[in-house]
C-alpha positions in Angstrom: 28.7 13.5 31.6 31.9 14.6 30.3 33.4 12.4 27.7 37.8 12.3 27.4 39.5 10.9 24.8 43.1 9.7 25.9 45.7 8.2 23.7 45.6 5.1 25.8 42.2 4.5 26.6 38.6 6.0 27.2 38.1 7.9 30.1 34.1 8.4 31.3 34.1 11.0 33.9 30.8 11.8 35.0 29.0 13.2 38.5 25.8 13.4 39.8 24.8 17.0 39.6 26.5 20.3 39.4 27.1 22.6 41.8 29.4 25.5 43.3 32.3 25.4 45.2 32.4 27.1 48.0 33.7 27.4 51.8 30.5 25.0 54.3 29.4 25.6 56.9 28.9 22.7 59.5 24.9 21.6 58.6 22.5 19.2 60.2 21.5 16.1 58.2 19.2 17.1 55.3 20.2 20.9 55.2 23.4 20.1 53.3 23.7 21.6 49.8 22.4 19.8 46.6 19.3 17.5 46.1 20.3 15.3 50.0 17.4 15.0 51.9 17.0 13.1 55.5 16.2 9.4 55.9 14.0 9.9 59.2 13.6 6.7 61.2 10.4 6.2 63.0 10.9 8.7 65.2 11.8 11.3 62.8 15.8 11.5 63.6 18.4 11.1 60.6 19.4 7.3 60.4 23.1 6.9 59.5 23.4 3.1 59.3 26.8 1.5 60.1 30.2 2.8 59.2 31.5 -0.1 56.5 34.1 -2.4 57.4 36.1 -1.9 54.2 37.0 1.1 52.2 38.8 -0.8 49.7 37.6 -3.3 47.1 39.9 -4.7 44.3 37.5 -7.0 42.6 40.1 -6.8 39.2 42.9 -7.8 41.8 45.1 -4.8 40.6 46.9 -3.8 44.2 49.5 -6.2 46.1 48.5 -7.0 49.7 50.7 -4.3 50.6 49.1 -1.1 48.3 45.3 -2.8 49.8 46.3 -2.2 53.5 48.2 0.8 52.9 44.9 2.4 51.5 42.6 0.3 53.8 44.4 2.5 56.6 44.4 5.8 54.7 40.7 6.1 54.0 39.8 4.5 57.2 42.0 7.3 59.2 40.0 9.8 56.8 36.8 8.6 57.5 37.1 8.6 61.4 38.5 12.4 61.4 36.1 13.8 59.1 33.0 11.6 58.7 33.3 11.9 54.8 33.9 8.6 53.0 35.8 7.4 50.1 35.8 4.1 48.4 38.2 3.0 45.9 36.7 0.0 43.6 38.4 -2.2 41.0 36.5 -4.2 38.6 37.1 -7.2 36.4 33.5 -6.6 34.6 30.6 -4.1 34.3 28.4 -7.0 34.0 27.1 -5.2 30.2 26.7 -2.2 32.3 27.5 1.2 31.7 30.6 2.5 34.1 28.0 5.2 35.4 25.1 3.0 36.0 27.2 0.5 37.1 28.5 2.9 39.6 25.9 4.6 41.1 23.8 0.7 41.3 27.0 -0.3 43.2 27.8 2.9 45.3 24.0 2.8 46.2 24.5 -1.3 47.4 26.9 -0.8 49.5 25.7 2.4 50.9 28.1 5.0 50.1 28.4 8.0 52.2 26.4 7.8 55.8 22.2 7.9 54.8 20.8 11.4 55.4 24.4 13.1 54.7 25.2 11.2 51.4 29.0 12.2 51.5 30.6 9.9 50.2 32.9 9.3 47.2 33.9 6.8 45.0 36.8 6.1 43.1 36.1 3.3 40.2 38.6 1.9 38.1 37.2 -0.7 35.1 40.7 -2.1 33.9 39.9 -4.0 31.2 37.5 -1.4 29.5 40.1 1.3 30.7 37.7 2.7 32.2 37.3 5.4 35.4 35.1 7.0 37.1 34.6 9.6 40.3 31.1 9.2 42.0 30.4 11.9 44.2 27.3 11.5 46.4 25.1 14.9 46.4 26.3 15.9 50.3 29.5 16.7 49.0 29.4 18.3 45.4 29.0 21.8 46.7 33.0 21.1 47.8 33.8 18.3 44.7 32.6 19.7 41.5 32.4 18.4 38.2 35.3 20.9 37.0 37.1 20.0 40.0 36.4 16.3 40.0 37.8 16.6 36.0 40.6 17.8 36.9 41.6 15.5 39.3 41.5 13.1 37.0 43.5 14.2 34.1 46.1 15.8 36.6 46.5 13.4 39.3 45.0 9.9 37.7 45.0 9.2 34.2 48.9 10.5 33.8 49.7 7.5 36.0 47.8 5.0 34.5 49.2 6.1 31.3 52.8 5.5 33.0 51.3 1.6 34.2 51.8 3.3 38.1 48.1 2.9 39.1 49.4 3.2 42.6 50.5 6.7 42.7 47.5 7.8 40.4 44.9 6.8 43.3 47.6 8.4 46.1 47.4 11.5 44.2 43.9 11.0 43.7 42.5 10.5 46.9 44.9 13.1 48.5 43.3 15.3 46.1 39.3 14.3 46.9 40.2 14.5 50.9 41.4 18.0 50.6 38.5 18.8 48.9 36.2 16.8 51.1 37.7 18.2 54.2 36.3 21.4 53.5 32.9 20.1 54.1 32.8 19.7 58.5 29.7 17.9 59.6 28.6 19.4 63.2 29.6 17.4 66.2 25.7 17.0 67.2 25.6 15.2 63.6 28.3 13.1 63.8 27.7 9.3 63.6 29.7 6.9 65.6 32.8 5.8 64.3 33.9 9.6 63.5 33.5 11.7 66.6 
C-alpha cells in the first residue's frame, strides 16, 4: 500500500499485488497472469456470471444526472468491446472501514470483473474522508500496475479534485485505466455474453 500525502487531503492508493507490465497475449480463463484461478461450474467450464446492469454508483450523490449517464454509457461501451470492466463508486461512509477493506468487501459483493477472469477495476472515491482508491482485480495487474495505477492518480485524479472538477479527474482517469486495460484481449472462445 502506498501512502500520499496531498496538501488537500489523504490519498490511500493501494492494489492487490504487483506485477509487470507487459504486452498479453489473448488467454483462456485461469491462465491469465497473477494469483486468478478458474471458478469451474459442475461440469468443469469457467462460470462468468451475469454482466452488471450498472457501472456506476454514486452513493455520496457527487455527479448530476447528466455526468451519471454520461459515464453509465462510457464504461458500458468499454465493457461490451473489450470484456474488461470498470466501476466508478462514490461513498458517503466507510461504515468504520478501512478504504481498502472496504473496497475489496464491496468490489467482491458486487462481483467485480467476470468470475474466472477477475478483470475488473474499480475506481472509489470516499468524499468526506477525501479519500481514493484504484482496485484492480488480479486478471488485469500484469497491464495495471501499482506504479502505473500511482500515477494515474496523482496525474490524472487528484489534480482535479484539488481544483473541486471531480468530473474531469474520473474522465482522465478512466481514459487512462481503459488504455491500459485494452492491452489485455480476452480470446473470442472466452468471451462471455454481453462482450462478443
Amino acid at each position: 500500500m502506498k501512502l500520499l500525502r496531498c496538501p488537500f487531503s489523504l490519498v490511500l492508493i493501494s492494489l492487490l499485488s504487483l506485477a509487470a507490465c507487459r504486452e498479453s497475449q489473448p488467454l483462456p480463463p485461469g491462465n491469465w497472469t497473477g494469483r486468478c484461478t478458474p471458478s469451474p461450474d459442475a461440469k468443469g467450464e469457467a462460470h462468468y456470471g451475469p454482466t452488471p446492469t450498472s457501472y456506476v454508483h454514486d452513493k455520496a450523490k457527487m455527479f448530476s444526472a447528466e455526468f451519471l449517464a454520461e459515464l453509465q454509457k462510457s464504461l458500458t461501451e468499454f465493457q461490451r468491446k473489450s470484456c474488461h470492466q470498470l466501476l466508478v463508486v462514490t461513498v458517503a461512509t466507510l461504515d468504520e472501514k478501512t478504504l481498502e477493506d472496504y473496497a475489496l468487501q464491496y468490489a467482491n459483493r458486487v462481483g467485480l470483473g467476470y468470475r474466472g477472469l477477475n478483470n475488473g477495476v474499480m475506481m472509489l472515491l470516499a468524499p468526506n474522508t477525501r479519500q481514493a482508491r484504484l482496485q484492480i482485480g488480479c486478471g488485469l495487474e500484469d497491464v495495471i500496475t501499482d506504479k502505473q495505477a500511482g500515477e494515474i492518480m496523482t496525474r490524472d485524479l487528484l489534480p482535479a479534485l484539488r481544483d473541486g472538477d471531480e468530473r474531469e479527474g474520473i474522465r482522465a482517469g478512466l481514459a487512462s485505466l481503459m488504455a491500459l486495460a485494452s492491452k489485455k484481449t480476452v480470446a473470442s472462445q472466452y468471451r462471455p455474453e454481453g462482450c462478443k
